[in-house]
N, C-alpha and C positions, 0 to 999 in steps of 0.2 A: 466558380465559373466553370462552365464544364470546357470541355476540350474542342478546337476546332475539330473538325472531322472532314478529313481530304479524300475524293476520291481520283486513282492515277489511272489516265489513257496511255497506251504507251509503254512495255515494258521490256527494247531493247537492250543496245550500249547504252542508257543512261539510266539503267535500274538503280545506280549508286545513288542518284537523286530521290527515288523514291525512297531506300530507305532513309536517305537523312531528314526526311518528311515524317518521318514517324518515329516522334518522338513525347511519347506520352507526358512523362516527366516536365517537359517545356512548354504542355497547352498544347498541342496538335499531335495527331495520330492517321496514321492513314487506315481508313475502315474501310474499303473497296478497290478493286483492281480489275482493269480491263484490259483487253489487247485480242486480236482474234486468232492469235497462236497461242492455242491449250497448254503447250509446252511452255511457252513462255510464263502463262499465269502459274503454272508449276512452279516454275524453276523463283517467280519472286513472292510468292508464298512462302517458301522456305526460307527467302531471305530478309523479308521484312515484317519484323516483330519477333516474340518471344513463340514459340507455336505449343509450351507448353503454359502460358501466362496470357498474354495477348495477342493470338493469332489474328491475322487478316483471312477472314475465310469467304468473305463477300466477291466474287467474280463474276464476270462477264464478257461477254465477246464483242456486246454492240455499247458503244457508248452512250446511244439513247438512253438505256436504263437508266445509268447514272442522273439522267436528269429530271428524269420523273420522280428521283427520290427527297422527300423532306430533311433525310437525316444529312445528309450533304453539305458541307457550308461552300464548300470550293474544287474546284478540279484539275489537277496538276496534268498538262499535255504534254507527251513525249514520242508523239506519233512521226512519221517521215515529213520534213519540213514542208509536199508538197501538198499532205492532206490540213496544215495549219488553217486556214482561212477557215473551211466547211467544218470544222471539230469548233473551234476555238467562236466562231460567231454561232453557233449552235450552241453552248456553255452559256453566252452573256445574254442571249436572246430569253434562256431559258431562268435566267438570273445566277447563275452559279459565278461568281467571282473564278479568276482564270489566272494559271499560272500559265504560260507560255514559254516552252524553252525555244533556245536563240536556234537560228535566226527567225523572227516573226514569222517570215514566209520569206517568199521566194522570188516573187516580184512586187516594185512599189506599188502596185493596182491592188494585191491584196492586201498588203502589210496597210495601207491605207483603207480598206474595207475591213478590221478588223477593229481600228481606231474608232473609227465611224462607227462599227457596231455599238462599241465602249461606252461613247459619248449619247448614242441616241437611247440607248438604254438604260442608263446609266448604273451598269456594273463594273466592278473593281475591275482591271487587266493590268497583270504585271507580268514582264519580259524576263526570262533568266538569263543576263547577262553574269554569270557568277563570275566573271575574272574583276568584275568592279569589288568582290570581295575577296582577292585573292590577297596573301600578304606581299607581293612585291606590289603588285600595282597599287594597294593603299599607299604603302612605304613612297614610290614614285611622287604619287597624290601631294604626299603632305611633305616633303621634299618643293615641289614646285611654289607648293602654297606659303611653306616657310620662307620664300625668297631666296632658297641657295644659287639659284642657277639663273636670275634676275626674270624678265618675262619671254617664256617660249616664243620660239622664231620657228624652230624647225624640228619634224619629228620621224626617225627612221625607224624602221621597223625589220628586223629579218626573221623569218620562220621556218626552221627545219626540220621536217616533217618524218622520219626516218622510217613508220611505218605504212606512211599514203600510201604507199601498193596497195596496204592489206585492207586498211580502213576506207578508204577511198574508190577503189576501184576493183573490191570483189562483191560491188552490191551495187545498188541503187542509186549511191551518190555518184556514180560515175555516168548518170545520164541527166541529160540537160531538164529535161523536162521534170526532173523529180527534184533541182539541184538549183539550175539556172546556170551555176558552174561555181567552184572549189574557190574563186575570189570573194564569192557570196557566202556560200555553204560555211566553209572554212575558216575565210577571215572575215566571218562578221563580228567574231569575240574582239579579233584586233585593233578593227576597225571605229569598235566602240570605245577601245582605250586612248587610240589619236584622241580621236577628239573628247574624252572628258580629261585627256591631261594636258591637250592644247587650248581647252576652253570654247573650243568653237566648230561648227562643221562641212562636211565638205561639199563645196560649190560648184568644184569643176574636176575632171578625172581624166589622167589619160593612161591606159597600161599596154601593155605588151605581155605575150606569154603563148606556149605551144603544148602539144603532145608528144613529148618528145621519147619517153622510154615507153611507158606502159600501150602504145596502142597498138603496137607488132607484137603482145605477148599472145604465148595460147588464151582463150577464153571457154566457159562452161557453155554447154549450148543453152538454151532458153529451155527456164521450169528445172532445170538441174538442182538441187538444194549446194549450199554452200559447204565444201568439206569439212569434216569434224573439227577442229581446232583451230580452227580459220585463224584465230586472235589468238593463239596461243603461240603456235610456232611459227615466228615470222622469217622468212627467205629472206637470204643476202646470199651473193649482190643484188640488186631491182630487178635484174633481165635473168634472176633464176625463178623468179615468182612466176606462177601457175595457176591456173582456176581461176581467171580475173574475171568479172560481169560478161556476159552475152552483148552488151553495149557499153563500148565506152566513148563521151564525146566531151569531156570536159578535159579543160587542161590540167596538165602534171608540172608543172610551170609556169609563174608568170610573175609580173610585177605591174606595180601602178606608182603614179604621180597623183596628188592630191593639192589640191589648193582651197584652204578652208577660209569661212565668211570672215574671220579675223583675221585675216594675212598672211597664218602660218601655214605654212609649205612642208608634206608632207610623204613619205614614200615609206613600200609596202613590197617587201617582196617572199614568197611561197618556194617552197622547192617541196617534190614529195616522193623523191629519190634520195635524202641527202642519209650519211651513216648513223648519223645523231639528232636526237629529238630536241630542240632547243629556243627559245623566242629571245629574239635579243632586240631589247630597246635603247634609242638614244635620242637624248632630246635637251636638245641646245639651244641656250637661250641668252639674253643682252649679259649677263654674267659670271656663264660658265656651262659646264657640260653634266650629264647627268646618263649613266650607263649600268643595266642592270650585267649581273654577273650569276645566273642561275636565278630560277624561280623557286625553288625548296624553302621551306623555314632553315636557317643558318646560311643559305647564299647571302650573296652582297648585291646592295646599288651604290657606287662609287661618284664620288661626285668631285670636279675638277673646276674652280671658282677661281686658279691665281696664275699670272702666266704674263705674257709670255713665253712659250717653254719649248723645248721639242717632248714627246711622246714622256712620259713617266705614269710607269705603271703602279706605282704608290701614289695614289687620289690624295685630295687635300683634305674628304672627309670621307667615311666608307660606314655604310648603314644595314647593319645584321636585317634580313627579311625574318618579319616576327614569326616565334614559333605556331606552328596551331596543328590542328588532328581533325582528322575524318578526308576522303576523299577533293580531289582538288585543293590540295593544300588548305584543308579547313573549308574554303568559298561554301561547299555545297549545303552542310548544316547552317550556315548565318545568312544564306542566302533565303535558307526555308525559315529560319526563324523573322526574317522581317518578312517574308510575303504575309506569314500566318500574323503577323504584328502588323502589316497593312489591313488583311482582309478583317480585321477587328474594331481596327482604331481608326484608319486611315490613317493622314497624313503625308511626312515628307520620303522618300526612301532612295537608294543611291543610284539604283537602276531607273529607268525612264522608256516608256515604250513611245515614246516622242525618239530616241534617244537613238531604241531598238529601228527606229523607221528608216530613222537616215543613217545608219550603218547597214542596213540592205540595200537603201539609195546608193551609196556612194558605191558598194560593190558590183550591185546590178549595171549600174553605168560604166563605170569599170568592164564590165564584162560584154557590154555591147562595143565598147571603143577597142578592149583586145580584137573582139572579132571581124574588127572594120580599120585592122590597117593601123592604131592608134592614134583613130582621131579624138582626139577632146568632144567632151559631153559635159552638158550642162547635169547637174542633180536638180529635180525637181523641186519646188518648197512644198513644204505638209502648206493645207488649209488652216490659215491663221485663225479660225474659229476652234480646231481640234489642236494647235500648238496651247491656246491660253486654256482650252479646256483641263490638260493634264499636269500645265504648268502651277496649275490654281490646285494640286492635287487631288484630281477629278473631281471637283465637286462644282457645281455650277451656280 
């Protein structure tokens, strides 16, 4: 069987993704690359494949081509979340099976226009949610499912963002209109972990959150390029950081309240000022508590099942996060290895762009109720024709 053959849109901050795409050896390879900064196709040319064995020498500026071509079987998009919708239904329209990184888009009007594309056409679309394959959040998974911690009630979330100055708001994601805003952008990985480790998703949303450091800092003026190093040498403390976006209009803070279709109650909160990079999960349920402790292969999830007690920091059981390799803790290769094991086979797979829709819902909504005072918002429901269509793994 010959190899699938991927071509990738897209070759900023998540070039790591394109190389774990190409991997000959495992049945897929990437044989084309687009993006319409020259330099960029440079710079993942060099990084993905062998360039004295198997180079990627195929490029491009306009992603059209790509789909004019036979040899193609799929196309990996990694473009700014706001040009999602027009890339990504342009790929299925033209039959190219669609990898999608998160978050789908950027409002539920399109993440639902992309679905709808899927289903009327009926080509493959799958979301990269890659923390559904990270090793803690497995570990979490099968923790829940094992019964240690009886049935989820409640699921908190904290996110400490240590270099949001840099990543966040010396570009693009620091404007609404290309972002929606940092509860979307940001926490739609998180967002998708609520609910596949509560079982259920979210119906009603209320958050709070501000611009609280970054929007008195100096800024680049408009057309300026981004200083040399940008992502390499990050400022501390937040208020010595420099060269930040020509606009910034999203928050650097905030948090939300969740109340999903299963009863579990849930909360989410962002910082992206804080010293330390860190995601901390806890999720308490009819039998005990359940806390990760580092996201690494060799961190722990700590689980507390016998009590009542006061505080002890020796768990009743403590569960190694598995080891693994490559980028994102392993996620990014096993994420590529079942798209390219979906766009062959179909079938069932862990991510769900049913999945990915209502983890932009709940954010979007979110994001309308931070900027309205926090009032409560309802999340919209998908079209229960496109819920059973994907549920059925797209097949109709």
């Amino acid at each position: 069987m010959s190899n699938l053959r991927i071509g990738v849109v897209g070759l900023g901050l998540r070039t790591s993704l394109a190389v774990a795409a190409h991997q000959p050896d495992r049945g897929f390879e990437v044989a084309a690359l687009c993006d319409t900064d020259p330099a960029a196709l440079a710079r993942a040319v060099e990084r993905i494949g062998d360039p004295g064995i198997d180079p990627v020498a195929d490029t491009t500026r306009d992603h059209r081509e790509l789909l004019e071509r036979s040899d193609l079987d799929a196309i990996v998009v990694m473009t700014p979340d706001d040009t999602h919708e027009a890339i990504a239904v342009d790929c299925l329209r033209a039959g190219k099976a669609v990898y999608l990184e998160k978050p789908i888009a950027i409002t539920i009007e399109s993440s639902d226009a992309i679905l709808r594309a899927a289903y009327e056409t009926g080509t493959r679309l799958y979301v990269g949610h890659n923390m559904r394959h990270m090793g803690v959040v497995r570990r979490m998974r099968e923790i829940i499912a094992r019964g240690d911690i009886g049935e989820p009630k409640t699921v908190w979330v904290r996110h400490f963002v240590s270099y949001g100055g840099d990543y966040y708001f010396k570009d693009w994601h620091a404007e609404r209109d290309r972002t929606t805003g940092l509860l979307l952008q940001k926490g739609a990985h998180d967002l998708d972990v609520v609910h596949w480790l509560a079982g259920g998703f979210t119906k009603r949303v209320s958050a709070f959150g501000d611009l609280m450091v970054y929007g008195d800092l100096p800024r680049r003026r408009e057309g300026t390029p981004r200083p040399d190093g940008w992502l390499k040498e990050f400022d501390w403390p937040p208020t010595a950081r420099r060269d930040l976006n020509h606009r910034i209009e999203v928050e650097d803070v905030s948090v939300m309240n969740m109340q999903l279709d299963n009863g579990v109650i849930a909360a989410y909160q962002q910082c992206h000022f804080a010293p330390d990079y860190f995601r901390n999960y806890t999720v308490i349920g009819t039998e005990g508590r359940l806390e990760n402790f580092g996201d690494s292969p060799g961190d722990v999830v700590k689980v507390w099942n016998s009590g009542p007690t006061g505080y002890r920091r020796d768990a009743d059981i403590v569960y190694r996060v598995p080891d693994a390799a490559g980028s994102h803790g392993g996620a990014d290769g096993a994420i590529m290895a079942e798209f390219a094991r979906f766009v062959r086979e179909g079938g069932a797979t862990d991510t769900s762009p049913v999945a990915a829709r209502m983890s932009v819902a709940a954010g979007y909504m979110a994001t309308l109720s931070l900027r309205d005072g926090g009032t409560p918002r309802d999340v919209p429901a998908l079209d229960p024709e496109l819920v059973a269509y994907f549920d059925r793994g797209q097949v109709r």
